[in-house]
C-alpha positions in Angstrom: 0.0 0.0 0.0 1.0 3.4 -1.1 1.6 5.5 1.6 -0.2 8.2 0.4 -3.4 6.1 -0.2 -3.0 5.0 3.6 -2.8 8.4 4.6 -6.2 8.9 3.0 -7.9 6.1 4.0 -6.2 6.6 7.4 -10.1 6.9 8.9 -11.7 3.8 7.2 -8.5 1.7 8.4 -8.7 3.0 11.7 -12.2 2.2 11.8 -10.8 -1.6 11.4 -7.9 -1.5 13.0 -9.0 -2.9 16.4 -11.0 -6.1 14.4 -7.7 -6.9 12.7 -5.4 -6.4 15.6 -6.9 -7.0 18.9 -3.9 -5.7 20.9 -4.5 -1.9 19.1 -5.9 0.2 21.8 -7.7 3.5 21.0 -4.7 5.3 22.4 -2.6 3.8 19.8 -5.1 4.9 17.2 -4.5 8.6 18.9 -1.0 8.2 18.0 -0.9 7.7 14.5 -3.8 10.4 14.3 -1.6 13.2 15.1 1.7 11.4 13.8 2.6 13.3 10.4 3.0 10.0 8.4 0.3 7.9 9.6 1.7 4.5 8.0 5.4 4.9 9.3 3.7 5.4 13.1 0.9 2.3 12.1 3.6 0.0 11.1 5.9 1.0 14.0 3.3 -0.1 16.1 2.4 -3.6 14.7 6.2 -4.0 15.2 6.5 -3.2 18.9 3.1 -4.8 19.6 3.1 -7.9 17.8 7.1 -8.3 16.8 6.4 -8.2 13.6 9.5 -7.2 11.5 8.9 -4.0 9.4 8.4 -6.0 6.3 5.8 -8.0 7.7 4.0 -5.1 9.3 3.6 -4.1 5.5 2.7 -6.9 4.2 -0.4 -7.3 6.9 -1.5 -4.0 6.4 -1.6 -4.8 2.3 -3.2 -8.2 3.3 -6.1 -7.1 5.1 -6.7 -4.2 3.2 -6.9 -5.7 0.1 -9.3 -8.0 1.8 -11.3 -5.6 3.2 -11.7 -4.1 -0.5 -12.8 -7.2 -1.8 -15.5 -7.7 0.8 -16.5 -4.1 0.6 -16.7 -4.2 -4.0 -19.1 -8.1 -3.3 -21.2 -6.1 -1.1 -21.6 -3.5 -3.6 -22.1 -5.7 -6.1 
């Protein structure tokens, strides 16, 4: 995911963010709302609080996006 396009979609994926990651607290949310680049303060997170290594943090958040966008283009349909 671009970063850009995460910075835009910032308040559909924080809507999210707690269903995908149960150890994201609302507080953490707070922190990436003022961060200036939301995905750089989003991944760092998903690193400290799961372990993940940077790479992987980005390859979740492309994961369950992309999910999220299929499930949101069937219900469309």
């Amino acid at each position: 995911m671009n970063i850009a396009i995460f910075d835009e979609k910032w308040k559909v994926f924080r809507g999210q963010s707690t269903e995908w990651w149960s150890l994201m607290a609302e507080f953490d949310l707070v922190k990436v709302d003022k961060a200036e680049v939301k995905f750089d303060k989003f991944a760092t997170l998903l690193q400290v609080k799961y372990g993940y290594t940077r790479q992987k943090a980005r390859e979740e958040i492309n994961r369950l996006w992309a999910e999220y966008e299929a499930q949101t283009k069937k219900a469309v349909a």
